[in-house]
C-alpha positions in Angstrom: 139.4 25.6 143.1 139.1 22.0 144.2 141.1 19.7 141.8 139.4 17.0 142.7 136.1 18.5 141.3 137.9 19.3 138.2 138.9 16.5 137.4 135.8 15.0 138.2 134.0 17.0 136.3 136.0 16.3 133.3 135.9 12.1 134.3 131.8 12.6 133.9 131.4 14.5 130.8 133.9 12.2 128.8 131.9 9.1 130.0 128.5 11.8 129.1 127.1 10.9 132.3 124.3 13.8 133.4 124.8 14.6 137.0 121.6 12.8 138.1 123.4 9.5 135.8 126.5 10.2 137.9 124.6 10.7 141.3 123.2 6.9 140.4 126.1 5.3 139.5 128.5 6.6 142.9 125.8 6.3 145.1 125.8 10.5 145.8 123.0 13.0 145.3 122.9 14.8 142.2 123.6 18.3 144.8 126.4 16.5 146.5 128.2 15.9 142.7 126.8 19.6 141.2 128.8 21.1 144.7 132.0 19.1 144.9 132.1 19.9 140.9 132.2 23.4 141.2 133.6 23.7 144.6 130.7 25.5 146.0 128.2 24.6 149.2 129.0 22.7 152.1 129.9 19.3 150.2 133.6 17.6 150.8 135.4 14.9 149.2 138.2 12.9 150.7 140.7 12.0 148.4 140.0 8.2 149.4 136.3 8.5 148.0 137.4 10.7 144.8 139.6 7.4 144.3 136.7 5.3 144.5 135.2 7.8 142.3 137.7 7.5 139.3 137.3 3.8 139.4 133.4 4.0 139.0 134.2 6.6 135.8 136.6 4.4 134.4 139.4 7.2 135.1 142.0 5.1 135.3 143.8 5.5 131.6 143.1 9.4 131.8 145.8 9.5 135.2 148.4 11.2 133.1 145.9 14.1 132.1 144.7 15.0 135.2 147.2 17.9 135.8 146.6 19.0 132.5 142.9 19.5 133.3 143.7 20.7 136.5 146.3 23.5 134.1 143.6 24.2 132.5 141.2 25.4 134.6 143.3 27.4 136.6 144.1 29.5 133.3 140.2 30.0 132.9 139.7 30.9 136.4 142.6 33.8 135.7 140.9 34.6 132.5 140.2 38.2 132.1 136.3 38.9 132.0 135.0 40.8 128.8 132.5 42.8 129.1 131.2 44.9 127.1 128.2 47.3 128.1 127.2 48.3 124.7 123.4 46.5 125.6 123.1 48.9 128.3 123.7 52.2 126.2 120.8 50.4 124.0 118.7 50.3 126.6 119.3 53.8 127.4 118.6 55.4 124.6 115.5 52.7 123.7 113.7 54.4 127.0 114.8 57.6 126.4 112.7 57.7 122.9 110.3 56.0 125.3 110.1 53.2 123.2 109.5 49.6 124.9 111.7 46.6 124.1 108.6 45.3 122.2 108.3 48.4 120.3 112.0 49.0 120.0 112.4 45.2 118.6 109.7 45.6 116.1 110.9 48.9 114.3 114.1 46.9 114.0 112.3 44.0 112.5 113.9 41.6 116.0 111.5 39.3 118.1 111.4 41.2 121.8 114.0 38.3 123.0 116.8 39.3 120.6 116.8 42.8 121.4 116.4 41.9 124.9 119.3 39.8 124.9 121.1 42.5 123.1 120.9 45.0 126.0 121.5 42.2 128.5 124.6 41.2 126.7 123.5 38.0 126.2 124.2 38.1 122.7 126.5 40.6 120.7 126.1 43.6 119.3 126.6 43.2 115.3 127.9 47.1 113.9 124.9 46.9 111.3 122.3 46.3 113.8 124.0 48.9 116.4 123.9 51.6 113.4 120.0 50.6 112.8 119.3 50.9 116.4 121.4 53.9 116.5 119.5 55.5 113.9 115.6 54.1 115.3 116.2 55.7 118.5 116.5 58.9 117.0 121.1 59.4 116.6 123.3 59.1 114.1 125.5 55.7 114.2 128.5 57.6 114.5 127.3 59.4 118.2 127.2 55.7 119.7 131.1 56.5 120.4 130.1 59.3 122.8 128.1 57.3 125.0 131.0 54.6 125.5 134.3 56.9 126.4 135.1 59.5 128.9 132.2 62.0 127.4 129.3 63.3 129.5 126.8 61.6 127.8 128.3 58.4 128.8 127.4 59.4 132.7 123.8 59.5 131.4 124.1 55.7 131.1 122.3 54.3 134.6 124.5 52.4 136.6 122.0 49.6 137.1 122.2 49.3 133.4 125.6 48.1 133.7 125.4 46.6 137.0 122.8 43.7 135.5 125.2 43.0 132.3 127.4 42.9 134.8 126.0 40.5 137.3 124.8 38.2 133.9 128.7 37.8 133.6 129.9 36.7 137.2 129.3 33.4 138.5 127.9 32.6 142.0 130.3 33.3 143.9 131.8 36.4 142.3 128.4 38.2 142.9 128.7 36.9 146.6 131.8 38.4 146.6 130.3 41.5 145.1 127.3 41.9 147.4 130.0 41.0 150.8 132.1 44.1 149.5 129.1 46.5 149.1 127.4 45.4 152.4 130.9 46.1 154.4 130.3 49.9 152.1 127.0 50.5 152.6 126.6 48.9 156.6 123.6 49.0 158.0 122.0 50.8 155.0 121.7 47.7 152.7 120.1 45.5 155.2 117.0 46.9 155.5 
């Protein structure tokens, strides 16, 4: 990752600057700031303009913590990611008692959202609500373990299923990562 974006990044949110605020006060486009931020797109900074840049965020006193920052975000990039596809056994066994997420989320007394997010892994799984769902979709709480280890039910689960928590996970350029490895797999098969 870019330190300089880092610690950028970090410079803007203590003076709570929004990007457009920060874009305004540098002279930059709000893109330009979002990019070198992140370290995506085409956008470069030299180091003589991310000097300029600390001046203009009144980064001068915060020197001394820049490699901390800098520390930091390198232990967060190394992070493992969690995942847990719990959402998509949900939405397997939701469609397999052909119920719709509307008519899955009302027999649980949830708004369509929360049970949405639920098998999108947006939000997480609770053990109460898992049991009630368990048992609404016609299985006992306890045969939610079969669907999650090495038994055969578990292959049931569709693979696209898990693919979208997955992809709701991974940032940009993780899923561009992603896609370059299963084009060089699948050739001239995924471009049409």
């Amino acid at each position: 990752m870019n330190h300089y974006g880092v610690i950028l990044k970090k410079l803007r949110e203590l003076n709570q600057l929004t990007v457009k605020q920060a874009a305004q006060k540098i002279g930059r486009s709000s893109g330009w700031i979002s990019q070198v931020e992140n370290n995506r797109g085409a956008a470069r900074l030299r180091a003589d303009v991310f000097e300029k840049i600390v001046v203009a965020y009144d980064g001068e006193s915060y020197r001394k913590q820049f490699g901390a920052w800098i520390s930091r975000s390198k232990i967060q990039e190394q992070a493992p990611l969690e995942i847990s596809f719990d959402g998509s056994i949900l939405k397997y066994l939701r469609t397999k008692a052909g119920l719709t997420v509307q008519q899955g989320a009302k027999k649980a007394g949830l708004s369509k959202g929360h049970l949405s997010d639920l098998e999108n892994g947006v939000k997480r799984l609770s053990g109460e609500l898992r049991d009630k769902l368990m048992r609404i979709y016609g299985y006992s709480p306890a045969s939610f373990r079969n669907f999650t280890d090495a038994d055969k039910r578990a292959k049931n689960i569709p693979t696209r299923y898990k693919l979208n928590l997955l992809l709701g996970k991974l940032s940009e350029s993780e899923i561009e990562k992603v896609f370059a490895f299963a084009f060089e797999r699948g050739g001239t098969q995924l471009r049409k």
